[in-house]
Every structure is written in structure tokens, then in C-alpha cells.
mmCIF file of the N, C-alpha and C atoms, coordinates in Angstrom:
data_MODEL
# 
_entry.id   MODEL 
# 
loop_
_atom_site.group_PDB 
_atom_site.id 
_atom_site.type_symbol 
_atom_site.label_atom_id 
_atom_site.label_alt_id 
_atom_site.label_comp_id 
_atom_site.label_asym_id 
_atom_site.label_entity_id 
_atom_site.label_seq_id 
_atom_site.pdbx_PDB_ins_code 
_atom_site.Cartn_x 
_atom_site.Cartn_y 
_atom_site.Cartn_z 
_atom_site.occupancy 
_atom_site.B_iso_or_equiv 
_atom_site.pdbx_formal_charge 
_atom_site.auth_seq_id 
_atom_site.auth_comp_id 
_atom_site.auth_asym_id 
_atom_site.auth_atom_id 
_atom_site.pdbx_PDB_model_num 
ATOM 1   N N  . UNK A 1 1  ? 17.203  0.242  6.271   1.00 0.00 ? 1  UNK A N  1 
ATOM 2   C CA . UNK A 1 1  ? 15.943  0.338  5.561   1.00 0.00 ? 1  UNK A CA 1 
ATOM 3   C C  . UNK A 1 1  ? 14.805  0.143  6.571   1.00 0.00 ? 1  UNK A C  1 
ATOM 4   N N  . UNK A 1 2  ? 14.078  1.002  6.764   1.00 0.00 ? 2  UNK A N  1 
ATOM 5   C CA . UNK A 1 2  ? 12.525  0.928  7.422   1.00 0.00 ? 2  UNK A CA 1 
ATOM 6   C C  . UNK A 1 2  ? 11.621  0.855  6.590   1.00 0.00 ? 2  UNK A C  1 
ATOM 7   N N  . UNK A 1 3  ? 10.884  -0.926 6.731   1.00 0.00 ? 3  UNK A N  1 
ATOM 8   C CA . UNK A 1 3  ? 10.025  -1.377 6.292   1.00 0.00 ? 3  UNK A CA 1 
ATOM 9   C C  . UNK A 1 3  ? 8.580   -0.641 7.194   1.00 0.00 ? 3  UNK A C  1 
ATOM 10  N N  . UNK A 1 4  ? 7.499   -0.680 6.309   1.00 0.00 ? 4  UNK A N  1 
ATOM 11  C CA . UNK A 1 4  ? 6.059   -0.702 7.145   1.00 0.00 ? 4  UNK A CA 1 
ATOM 12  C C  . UNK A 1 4  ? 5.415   -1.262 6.834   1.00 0.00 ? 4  UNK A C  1 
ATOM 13  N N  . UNK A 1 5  ? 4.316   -2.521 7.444   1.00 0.00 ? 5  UNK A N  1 
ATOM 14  C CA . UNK A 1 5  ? 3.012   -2.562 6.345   1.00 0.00 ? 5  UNK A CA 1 
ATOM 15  C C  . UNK A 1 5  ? 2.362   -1.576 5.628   1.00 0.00 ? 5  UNK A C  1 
ATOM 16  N N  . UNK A 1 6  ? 1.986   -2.350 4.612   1.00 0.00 ? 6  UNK A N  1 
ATOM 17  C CA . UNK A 1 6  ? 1.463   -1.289 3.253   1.00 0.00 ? 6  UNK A CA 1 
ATOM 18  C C  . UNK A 1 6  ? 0.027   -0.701 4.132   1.00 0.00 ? 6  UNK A C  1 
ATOM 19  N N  . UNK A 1 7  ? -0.896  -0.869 4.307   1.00 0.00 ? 7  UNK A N  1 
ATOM 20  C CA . UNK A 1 7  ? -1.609  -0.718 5.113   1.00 0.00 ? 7  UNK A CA 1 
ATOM 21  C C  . UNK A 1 7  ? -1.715  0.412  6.005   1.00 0.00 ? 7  UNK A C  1 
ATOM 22  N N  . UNK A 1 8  ? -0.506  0.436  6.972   1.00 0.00 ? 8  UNK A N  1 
ATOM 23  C CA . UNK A 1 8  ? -0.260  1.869  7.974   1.00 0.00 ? 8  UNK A CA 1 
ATOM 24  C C  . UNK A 1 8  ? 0.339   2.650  6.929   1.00 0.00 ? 8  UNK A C  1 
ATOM 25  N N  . UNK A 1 9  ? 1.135   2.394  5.636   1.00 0.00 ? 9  UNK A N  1 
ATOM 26  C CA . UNK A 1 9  ? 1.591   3.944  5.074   1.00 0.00 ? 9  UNK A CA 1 
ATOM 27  C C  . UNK A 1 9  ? 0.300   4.386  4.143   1.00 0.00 ? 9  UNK A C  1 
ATOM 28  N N  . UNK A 1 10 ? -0.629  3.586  3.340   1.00 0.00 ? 10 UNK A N  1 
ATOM 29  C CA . UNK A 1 10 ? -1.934  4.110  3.309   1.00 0.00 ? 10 UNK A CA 1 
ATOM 30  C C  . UNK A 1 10 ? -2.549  4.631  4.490   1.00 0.00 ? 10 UNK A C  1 
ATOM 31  N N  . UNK A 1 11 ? -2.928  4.250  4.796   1.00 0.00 ? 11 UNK A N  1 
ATOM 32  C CA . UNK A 1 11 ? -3.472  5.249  6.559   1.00 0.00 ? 11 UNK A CA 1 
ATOM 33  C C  . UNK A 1 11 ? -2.737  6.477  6.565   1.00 0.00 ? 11 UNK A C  1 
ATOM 34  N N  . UNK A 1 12 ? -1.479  5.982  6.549   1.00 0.00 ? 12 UNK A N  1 
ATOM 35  C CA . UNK A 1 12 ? -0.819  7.619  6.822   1.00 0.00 ? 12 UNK A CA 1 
ATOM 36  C C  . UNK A 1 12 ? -1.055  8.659  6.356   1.00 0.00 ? 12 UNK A C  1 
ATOM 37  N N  . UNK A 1 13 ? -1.000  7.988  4.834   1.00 0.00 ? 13 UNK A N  1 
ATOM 38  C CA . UNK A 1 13 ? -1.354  9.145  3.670   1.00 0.00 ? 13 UNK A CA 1 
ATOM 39  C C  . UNK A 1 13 ? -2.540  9.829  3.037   1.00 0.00 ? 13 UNK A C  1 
ATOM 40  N N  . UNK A 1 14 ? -3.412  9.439  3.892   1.00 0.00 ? 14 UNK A N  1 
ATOM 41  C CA . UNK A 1 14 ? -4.954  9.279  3.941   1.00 0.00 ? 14 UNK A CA 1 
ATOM 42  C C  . UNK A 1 14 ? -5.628  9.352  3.066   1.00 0.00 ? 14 UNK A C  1 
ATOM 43  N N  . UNK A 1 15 ? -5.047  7.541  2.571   1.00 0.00 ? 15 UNK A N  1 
ATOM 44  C CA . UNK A 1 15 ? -5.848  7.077  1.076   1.00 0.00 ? 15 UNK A CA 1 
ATOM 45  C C  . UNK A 1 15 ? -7.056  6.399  2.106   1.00 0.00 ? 15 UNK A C  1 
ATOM 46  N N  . UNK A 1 16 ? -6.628  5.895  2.741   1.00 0.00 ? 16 UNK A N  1 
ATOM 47  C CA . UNK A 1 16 ? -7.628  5.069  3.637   1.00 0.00 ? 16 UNK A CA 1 
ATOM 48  C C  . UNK A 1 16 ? -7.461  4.779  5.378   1.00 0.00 ? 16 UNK A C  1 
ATOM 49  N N  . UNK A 1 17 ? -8.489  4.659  5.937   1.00 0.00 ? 17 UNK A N  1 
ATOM 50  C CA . UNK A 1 17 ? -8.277  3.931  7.079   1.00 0.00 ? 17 UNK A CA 1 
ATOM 51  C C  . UNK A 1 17 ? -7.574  2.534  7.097   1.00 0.00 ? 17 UNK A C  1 
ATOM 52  N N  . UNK A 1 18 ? -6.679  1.976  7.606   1.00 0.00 ? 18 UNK A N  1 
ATOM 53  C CA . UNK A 1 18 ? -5.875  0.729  7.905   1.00 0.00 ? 18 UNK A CA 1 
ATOM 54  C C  . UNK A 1 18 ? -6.945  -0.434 7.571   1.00 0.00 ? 18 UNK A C  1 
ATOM 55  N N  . UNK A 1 19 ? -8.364  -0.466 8.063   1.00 0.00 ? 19 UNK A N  1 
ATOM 56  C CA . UNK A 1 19 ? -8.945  -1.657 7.548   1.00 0.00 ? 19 UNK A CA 1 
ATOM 57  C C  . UNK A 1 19 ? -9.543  -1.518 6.456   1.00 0.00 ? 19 UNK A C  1 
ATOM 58  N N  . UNK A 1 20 ? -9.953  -0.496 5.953   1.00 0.00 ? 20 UNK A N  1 
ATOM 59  C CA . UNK A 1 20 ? -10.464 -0.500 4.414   1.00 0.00 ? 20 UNK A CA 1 
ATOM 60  C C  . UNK A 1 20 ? -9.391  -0.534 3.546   1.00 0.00 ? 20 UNK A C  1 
ATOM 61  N N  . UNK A 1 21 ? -8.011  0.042  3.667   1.00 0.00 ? 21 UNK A N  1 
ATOM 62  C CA . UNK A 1 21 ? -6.932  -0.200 2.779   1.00 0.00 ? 21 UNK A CA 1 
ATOM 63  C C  . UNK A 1 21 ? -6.651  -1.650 2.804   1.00 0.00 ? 21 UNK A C  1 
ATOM 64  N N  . UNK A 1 22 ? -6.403  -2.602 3.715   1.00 0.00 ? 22 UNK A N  1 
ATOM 65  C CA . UNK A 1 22 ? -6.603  -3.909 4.355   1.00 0.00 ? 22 UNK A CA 1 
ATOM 66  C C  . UNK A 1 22 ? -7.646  -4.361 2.275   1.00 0.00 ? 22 UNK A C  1 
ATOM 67  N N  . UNK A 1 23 ? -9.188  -3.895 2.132   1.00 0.00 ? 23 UNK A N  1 
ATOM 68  C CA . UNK A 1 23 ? -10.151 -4.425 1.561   1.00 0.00 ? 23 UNK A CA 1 
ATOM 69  C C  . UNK A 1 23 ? -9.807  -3.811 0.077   1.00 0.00 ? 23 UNK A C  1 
ATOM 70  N N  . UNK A 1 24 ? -8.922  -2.529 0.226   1.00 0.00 ? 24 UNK A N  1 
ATOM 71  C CA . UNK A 1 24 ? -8.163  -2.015 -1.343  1.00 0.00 ? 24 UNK A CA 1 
ATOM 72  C C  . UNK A 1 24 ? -7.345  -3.223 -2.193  1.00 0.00 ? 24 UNK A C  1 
ATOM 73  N N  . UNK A 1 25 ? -6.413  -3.679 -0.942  1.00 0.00 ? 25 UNK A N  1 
ATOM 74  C CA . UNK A 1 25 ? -5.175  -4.377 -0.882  1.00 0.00 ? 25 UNK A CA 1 
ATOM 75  C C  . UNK A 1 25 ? -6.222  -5.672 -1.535  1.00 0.00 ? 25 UNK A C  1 
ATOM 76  N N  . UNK A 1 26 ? -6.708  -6.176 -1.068  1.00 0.00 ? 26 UNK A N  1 
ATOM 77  C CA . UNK A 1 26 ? -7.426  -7.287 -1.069  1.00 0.00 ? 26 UNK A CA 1 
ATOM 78  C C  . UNK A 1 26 ? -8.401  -7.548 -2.504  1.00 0.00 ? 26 UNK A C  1 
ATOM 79  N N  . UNK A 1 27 ? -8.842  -6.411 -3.049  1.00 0.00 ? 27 UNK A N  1 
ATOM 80  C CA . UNK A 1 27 ? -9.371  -6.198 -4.336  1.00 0.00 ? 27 UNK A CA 1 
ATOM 81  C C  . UNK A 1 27 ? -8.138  -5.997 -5.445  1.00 0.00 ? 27 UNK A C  1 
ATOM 82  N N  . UNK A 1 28 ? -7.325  -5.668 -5.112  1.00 0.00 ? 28 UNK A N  1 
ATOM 83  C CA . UNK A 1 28 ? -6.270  -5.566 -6.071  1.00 0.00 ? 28 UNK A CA 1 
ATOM 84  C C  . UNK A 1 28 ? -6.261  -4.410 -6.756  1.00 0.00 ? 28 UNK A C  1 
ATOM 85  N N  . UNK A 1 29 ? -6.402  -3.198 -5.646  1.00 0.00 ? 29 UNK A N  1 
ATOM 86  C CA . UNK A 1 29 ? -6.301  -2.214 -6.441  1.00 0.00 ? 29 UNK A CA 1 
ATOM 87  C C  . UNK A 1 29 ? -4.986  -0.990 -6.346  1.00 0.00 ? 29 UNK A C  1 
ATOM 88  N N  . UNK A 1 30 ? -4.262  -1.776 -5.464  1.00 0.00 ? 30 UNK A N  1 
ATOM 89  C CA . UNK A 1 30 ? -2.928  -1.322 -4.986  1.00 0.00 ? 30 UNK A CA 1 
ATOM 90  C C  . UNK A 1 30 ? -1.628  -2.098 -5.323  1.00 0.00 ? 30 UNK A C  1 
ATOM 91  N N  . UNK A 1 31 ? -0.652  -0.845 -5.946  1.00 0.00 ? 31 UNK A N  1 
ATOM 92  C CA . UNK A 1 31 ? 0.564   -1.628 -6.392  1.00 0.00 ? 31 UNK A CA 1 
ATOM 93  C C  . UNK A 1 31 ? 1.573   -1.080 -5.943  1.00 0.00 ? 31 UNK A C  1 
ATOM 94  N N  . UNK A 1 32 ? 2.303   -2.495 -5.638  1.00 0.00 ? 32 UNK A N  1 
ATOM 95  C CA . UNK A 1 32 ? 3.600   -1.710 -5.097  1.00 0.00 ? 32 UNK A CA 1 
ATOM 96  C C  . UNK A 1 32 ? 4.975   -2.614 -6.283  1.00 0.00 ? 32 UNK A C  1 
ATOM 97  N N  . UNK A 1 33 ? 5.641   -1.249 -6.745  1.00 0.00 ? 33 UNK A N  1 
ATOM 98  C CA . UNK A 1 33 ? 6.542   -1.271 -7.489  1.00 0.00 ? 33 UNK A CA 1 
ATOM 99  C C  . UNK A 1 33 ? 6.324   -2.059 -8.773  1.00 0.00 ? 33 UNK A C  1 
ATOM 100 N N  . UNK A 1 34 ? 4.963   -2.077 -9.338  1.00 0.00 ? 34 UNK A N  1 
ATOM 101 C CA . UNK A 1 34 ? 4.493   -2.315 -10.412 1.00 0.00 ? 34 UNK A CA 1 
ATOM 102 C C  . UNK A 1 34 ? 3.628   -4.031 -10.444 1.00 0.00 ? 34 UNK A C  1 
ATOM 103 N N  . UNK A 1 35 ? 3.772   -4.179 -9.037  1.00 0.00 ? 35 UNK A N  1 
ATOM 104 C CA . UNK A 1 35 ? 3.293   -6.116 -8.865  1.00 0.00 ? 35 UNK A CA 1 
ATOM 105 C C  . UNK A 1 35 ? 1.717   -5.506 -8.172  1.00 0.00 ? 35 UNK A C  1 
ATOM 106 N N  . UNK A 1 36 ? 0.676   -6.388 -7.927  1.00 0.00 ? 36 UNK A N  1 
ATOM 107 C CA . UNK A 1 36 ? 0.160   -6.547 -7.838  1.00 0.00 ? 36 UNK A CA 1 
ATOM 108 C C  . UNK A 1 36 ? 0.303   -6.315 -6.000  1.00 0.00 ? 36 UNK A C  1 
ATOM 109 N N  . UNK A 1 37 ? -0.210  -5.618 -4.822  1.00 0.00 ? 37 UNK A N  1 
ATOM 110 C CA . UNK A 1 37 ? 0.097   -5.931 -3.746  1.00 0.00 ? 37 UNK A CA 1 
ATOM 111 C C  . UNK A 1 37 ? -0.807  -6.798 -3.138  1.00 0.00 ? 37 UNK A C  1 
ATOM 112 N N  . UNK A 1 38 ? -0.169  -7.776 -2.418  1.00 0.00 ? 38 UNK A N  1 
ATOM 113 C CA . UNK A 1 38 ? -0.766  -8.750 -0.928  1.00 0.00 ? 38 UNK A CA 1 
ATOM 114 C C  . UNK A 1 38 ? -0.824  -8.312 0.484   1.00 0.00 ? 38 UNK A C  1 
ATOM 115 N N  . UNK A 1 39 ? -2.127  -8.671 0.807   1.00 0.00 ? 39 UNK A N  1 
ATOM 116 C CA . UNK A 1 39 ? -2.016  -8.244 2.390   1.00 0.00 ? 39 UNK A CA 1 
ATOM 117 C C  . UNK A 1 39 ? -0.868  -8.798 3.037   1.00 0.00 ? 39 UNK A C  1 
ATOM 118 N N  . UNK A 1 40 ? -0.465  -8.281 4.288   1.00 0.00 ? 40 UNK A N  1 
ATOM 119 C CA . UNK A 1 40 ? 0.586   -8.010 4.887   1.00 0.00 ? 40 UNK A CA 1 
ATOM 120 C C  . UNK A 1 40 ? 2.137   -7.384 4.012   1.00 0.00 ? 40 UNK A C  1 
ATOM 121 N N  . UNK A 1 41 ? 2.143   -7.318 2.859   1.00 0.00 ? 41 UNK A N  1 
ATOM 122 C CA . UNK A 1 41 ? 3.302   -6.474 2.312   1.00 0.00 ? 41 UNK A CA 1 
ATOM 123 C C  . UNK A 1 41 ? 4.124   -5.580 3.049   1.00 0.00 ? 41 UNK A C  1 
ATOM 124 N N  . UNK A 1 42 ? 5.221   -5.492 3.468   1.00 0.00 ? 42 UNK A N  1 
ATOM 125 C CA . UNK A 1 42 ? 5.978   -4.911 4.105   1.00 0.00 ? 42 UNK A CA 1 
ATOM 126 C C  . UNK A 1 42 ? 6.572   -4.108 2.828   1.00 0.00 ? 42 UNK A C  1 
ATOM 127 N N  . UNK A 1 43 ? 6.525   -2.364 2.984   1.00 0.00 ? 43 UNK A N  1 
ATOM 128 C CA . UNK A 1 43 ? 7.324   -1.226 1.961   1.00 0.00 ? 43 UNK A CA 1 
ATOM 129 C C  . UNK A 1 43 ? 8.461   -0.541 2.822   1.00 0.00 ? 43 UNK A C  1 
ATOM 130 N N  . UNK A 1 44 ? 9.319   0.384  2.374   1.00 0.00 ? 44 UNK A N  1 
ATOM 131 C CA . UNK A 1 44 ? 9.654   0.959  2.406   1.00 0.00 ? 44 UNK A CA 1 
ATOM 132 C C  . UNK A 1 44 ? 9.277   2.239  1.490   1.00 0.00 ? 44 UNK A C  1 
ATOM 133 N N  . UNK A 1 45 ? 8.304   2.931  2.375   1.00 0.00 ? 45 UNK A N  1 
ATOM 134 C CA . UNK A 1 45 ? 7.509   4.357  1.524   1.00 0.00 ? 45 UNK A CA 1 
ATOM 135 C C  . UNK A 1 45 ? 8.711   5.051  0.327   1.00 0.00 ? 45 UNK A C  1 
ATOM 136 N N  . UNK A 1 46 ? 9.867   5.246  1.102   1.00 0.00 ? 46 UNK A N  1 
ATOM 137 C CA . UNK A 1 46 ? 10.830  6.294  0.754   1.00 0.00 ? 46 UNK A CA 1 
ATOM 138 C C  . UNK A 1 46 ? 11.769  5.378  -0.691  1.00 0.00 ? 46 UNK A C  1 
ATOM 139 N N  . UNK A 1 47 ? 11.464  4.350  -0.593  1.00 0.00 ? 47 UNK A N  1 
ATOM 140 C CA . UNK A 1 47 ? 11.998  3.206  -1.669  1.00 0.00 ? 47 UNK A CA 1 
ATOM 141 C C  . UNK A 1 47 ? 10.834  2.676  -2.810  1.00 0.00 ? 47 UNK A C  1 
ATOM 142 N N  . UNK A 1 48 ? 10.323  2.423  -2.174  1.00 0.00 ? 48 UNK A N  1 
ATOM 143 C CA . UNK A 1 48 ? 8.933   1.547  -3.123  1.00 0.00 ? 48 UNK A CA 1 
ATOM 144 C C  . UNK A 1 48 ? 8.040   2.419  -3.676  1.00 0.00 ? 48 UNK A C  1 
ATOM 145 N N  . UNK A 1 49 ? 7.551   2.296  -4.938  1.00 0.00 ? 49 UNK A N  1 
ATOM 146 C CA . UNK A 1 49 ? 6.922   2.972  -5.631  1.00 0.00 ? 49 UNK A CA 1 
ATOM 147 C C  . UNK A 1 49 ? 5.325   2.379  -5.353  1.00 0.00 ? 49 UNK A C  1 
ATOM 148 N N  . UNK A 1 50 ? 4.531   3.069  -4.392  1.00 0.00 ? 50 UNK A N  1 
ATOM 149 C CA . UNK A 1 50 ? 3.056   2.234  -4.307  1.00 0.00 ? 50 UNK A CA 1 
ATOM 150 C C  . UNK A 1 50 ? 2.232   3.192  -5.273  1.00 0.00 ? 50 UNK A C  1 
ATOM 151 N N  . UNK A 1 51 ? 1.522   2.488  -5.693  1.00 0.00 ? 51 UNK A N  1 
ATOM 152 C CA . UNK A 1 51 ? 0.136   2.993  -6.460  1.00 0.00 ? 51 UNK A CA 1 
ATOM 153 C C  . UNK A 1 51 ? -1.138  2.403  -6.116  1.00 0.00 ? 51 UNK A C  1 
ATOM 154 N N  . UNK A 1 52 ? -2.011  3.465  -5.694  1.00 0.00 ? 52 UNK A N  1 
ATOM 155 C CA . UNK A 1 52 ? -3.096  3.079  -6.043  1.00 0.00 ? 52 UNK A CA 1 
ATOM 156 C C  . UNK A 1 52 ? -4.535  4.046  -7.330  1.00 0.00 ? 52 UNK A C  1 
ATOM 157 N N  . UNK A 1 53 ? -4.822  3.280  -7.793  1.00 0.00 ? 53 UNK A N  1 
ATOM 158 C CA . UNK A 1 53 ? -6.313  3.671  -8.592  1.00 0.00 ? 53 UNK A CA 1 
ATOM 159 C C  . UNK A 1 53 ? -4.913  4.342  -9.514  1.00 0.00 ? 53 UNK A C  1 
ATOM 160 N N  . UNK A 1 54 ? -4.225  4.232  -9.986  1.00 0.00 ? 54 UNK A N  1 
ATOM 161 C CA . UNK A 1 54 ? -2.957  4.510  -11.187 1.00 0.00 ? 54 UNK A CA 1 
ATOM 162 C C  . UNK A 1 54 ? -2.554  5.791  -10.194 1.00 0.00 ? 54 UNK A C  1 
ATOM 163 N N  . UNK A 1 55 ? -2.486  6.106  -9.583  1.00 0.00 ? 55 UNK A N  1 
ATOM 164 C CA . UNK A 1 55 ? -1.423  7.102  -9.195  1.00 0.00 ? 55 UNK A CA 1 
ATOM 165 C C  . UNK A 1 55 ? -0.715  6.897  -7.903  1.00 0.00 ? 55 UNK A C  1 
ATOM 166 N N  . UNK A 1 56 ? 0.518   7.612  -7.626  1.00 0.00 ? 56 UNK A N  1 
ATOM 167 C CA . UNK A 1 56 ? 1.733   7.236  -7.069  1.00 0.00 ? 56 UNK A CA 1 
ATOM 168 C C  . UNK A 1 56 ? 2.040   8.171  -5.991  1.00 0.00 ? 56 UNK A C  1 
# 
């Protein structure tokens, strides 16, 4: 299993730059696998269901 911070796979996916996703994460507007996400969260993109603003 390859984990990433939540953070670089937002970046990746270009919901956001790494430090404003960082201030998404931090407002609570990102979920991973239906919880609420915390900064530093480690995903697995290809496993974990992230959402943000309700979509996936």
C-alpha cells in the first residue's frame, strides 16, 4: 500500500496548491472516507475515498 499526504494528492489533482489544501484540510472541508480530514493524514488515493466541497 502507498500512502501520501492528503495534501500532495490534492496538489496533484489540482484541487489546490499543497499550502492552501494544507488551509481546506484545516477548515474542514475535506473528507477522507467519510471522517472529517486532519492535517498531516496519510491516503492511499487508489484506496481512500477523499472528498472535497461533496465530490469525490
Amino acid at each position: 500500500m502507498t500512502t501520501e499526504r492528503l495534501q500532495k494528492v490534492l496538489a496533484h489533482w489540482g484541487v489546490a496548491s499543497r499550502r492552501h489544501a494544507e488551509i481546506l484540510i484545516r477548515s474542514g472541508q475535506v473528507f477522507v472516507n467519510g471522517q472529517r480530514a486532519q492535517l498531516g493524514d496519510k491516503v492511499d488515493p487508489r484506496r481512500d475515498r477523499i472528498e472535497y466541497r461533496g465530490q469525490s
